[in-house]
Residue frames as a rotation matrix with the C-alpha (Angstrom) as fourth column:
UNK 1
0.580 0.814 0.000 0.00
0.814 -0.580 0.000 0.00
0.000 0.000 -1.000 0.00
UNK 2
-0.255 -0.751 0.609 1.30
0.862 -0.462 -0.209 3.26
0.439 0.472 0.765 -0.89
UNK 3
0.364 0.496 -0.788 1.11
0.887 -0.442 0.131 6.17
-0.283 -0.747 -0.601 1.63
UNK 4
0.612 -0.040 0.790 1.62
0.526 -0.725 -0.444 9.96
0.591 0.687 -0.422 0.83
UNK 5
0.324 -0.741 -0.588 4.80
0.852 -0.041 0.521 11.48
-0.411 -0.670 0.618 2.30
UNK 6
0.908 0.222 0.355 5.23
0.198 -0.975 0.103 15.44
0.369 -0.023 -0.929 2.38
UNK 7
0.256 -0.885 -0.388 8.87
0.919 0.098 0.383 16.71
-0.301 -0.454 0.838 2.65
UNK 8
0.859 -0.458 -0.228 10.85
-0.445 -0.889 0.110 20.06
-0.253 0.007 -0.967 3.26
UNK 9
0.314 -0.950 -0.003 13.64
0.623 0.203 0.755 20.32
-0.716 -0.239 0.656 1.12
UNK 10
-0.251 -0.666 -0.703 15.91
-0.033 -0.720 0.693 22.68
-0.967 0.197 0.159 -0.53
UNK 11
0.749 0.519 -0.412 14.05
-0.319 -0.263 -0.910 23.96
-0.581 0.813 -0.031 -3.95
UNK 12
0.298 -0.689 -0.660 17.64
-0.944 -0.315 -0.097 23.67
-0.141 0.652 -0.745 -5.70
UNK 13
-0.762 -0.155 0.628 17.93
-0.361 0.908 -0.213 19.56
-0.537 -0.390 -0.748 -4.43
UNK 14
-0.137 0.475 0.869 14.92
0.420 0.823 -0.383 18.81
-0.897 0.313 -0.312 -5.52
UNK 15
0.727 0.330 -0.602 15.24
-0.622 -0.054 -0.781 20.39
-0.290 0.942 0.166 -9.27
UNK 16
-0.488 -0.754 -0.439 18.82
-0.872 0.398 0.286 18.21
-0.041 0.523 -0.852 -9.55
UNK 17
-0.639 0.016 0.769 16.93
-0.433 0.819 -0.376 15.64
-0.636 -0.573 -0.517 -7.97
UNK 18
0.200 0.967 0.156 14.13
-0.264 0.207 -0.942 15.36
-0.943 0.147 0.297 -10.59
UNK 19
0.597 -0.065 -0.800 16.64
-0.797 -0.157 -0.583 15.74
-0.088 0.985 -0.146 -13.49
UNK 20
-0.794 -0.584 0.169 18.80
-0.587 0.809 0.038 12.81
-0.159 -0.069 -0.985 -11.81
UNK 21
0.058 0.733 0.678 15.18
-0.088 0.680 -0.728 10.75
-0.994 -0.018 0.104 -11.56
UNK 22
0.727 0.234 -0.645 14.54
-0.658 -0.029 -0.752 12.00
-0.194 0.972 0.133 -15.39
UNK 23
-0.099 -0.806 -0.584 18.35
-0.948 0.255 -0.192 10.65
0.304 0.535 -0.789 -16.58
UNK 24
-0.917 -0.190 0.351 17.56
-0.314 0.886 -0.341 7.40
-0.246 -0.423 -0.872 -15.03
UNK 25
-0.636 0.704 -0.318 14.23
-0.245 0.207 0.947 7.11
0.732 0.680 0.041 -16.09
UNK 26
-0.440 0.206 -0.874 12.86
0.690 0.701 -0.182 6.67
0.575 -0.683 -0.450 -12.95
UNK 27
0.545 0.371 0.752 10.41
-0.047 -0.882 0.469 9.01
0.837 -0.291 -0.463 -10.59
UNK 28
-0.412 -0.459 0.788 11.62
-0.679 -0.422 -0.601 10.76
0.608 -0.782 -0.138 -7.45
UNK 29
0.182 0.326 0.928 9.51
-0.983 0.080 0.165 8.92
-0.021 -0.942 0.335 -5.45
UNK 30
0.944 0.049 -0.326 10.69
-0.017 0.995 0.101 5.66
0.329 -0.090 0.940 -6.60
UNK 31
0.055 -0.998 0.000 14.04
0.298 0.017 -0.954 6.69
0.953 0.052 0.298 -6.12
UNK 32
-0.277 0.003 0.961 13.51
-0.944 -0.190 -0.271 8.02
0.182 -0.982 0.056 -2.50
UNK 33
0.996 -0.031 0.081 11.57
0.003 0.943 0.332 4.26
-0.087 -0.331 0.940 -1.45
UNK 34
0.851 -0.482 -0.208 14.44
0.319 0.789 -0.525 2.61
0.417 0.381 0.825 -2.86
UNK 35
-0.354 -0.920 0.168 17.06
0.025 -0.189 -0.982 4.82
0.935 -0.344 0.090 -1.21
UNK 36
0.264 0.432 0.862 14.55
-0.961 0.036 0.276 4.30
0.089 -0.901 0.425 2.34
UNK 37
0.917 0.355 -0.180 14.45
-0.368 0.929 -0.042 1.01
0.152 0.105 0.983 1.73
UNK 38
0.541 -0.774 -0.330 18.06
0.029 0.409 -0.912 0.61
0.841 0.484 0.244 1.40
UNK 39
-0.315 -0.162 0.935 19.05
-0.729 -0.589 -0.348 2.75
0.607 -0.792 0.067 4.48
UNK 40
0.228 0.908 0.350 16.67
-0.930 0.098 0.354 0.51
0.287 -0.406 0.867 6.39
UNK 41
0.969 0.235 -0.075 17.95
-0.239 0.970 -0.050 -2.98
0.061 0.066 0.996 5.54
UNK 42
0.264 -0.895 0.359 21.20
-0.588 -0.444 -0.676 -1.69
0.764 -0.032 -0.644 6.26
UNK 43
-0.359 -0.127 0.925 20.62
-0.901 -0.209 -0.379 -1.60
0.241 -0.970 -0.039 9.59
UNK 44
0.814 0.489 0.313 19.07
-0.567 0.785 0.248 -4.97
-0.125 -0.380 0.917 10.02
UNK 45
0.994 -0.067 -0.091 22.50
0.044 0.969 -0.242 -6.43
0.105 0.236 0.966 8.73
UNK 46
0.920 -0.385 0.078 25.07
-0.387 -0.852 0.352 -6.07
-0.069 -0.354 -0.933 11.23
UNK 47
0.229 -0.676 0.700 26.56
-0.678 0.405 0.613 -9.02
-0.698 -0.615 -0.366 10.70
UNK 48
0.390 0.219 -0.895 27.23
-0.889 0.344 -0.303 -10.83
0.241 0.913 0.328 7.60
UNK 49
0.473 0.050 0.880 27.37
-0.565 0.784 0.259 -14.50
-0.676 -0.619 0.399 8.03
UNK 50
-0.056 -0.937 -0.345 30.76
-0.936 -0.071 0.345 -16.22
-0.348 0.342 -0.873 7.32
UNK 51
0.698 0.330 -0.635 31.25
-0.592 0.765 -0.253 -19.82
0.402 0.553 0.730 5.52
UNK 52
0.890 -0.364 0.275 33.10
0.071 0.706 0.705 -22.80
-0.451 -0.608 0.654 7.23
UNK 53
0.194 -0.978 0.082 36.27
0.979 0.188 -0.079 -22.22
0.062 0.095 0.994 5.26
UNK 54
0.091 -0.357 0.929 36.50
0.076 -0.928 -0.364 -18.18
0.993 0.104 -0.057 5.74
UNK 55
0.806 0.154 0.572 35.81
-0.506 -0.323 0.800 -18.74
0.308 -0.934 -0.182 9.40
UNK 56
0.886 -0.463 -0.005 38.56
0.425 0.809 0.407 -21.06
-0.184 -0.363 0.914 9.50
UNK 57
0.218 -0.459 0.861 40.76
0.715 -0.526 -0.461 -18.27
0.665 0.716 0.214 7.74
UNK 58
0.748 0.476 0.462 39.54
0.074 -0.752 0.655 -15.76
0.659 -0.456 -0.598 10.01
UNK 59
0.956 -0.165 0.241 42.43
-0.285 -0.345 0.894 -14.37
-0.064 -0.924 -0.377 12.28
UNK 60
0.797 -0.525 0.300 45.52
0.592 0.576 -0.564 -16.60
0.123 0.627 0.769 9.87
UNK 61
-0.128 -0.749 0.650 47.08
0.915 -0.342 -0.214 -13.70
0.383 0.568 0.729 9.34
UNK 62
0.564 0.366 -0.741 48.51
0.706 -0.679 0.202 -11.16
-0.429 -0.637 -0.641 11.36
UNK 63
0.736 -0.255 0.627 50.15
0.263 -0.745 -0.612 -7.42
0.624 0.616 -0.481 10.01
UNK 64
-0.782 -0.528 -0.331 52.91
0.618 -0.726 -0.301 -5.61
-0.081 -0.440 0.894 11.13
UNK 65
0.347 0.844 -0.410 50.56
0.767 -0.506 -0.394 -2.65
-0.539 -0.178 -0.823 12.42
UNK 66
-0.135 -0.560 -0.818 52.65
-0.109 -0.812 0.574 -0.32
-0.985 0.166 0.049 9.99
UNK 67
-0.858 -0.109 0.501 51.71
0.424 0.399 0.813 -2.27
-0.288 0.911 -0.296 6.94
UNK 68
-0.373 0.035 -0.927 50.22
-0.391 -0.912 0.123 -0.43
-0.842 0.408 0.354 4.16
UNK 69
-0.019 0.424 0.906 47.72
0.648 0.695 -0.312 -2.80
-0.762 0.581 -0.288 2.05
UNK 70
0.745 0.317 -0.587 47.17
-0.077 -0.833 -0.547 -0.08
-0.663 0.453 -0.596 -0.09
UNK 71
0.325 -0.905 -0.274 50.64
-0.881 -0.396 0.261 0.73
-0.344 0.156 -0.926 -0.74
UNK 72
-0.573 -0.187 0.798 51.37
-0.263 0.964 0.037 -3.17
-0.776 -0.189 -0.602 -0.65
UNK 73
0.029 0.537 0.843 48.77
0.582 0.677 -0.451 -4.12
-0.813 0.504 -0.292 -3.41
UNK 74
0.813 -0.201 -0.547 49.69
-0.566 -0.496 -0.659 -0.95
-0.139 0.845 -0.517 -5.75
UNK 75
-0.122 -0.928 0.352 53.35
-0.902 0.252 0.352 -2.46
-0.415 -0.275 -0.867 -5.55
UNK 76
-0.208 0.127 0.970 52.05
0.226 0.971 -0.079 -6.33
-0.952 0.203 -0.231 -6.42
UNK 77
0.329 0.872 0.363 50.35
0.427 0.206 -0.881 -4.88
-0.842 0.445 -0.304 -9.75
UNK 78
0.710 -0.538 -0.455 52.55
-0.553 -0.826 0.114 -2.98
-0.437 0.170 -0.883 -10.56
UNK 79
-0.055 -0.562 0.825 54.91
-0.423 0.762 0.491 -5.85
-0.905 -0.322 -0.280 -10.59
UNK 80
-0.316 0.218 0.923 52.65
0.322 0.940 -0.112 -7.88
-0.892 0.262 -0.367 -12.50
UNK 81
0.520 0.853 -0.046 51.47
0.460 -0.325 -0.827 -5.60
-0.720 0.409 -0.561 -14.86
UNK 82
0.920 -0.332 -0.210 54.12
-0.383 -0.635 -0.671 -2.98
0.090 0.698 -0.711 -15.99
């Protein structure tokens, strides 16, 4: 069932907003649900539930607390790549 829902916002938001709905093909108000909706079911999943071999993984490997995955995984590709 669909219920009418009456918001204050910023005249200049909602003209991008309508021209982002338009470019997507899609109305504002389906795009607001769907970004409620999303928000929403967030929060119900605080935990994401692990498989018998990732839990068994889980804790394998410790860092040096200085280490720099980032840095570390530009480096590997780099490698491999160029």
């Amino acid at each position: 069932m669909n219920t009418k829902l009456t918001l204050t916002i910023e005249q200049t938001v909602i003209e991008k907003a309508k021209k982002y709905a338009k470019d997507k093909e899609r109305s504002l108000s389906n795009l607001i649900e769907n970004y409620l909706k999303a928000i929403t079911t967030e929060s119900n999943q605080k935990e994401i539930e692990l498989t018998p071999i990732v839990k068994s993984l889980k804790g394998s490997f410790n860092a040096p607390k200085n280490f720099d995955y980032k840095k570390e995984l530009t480096n590997r590709l780099s490698e491999k790549y160029l």
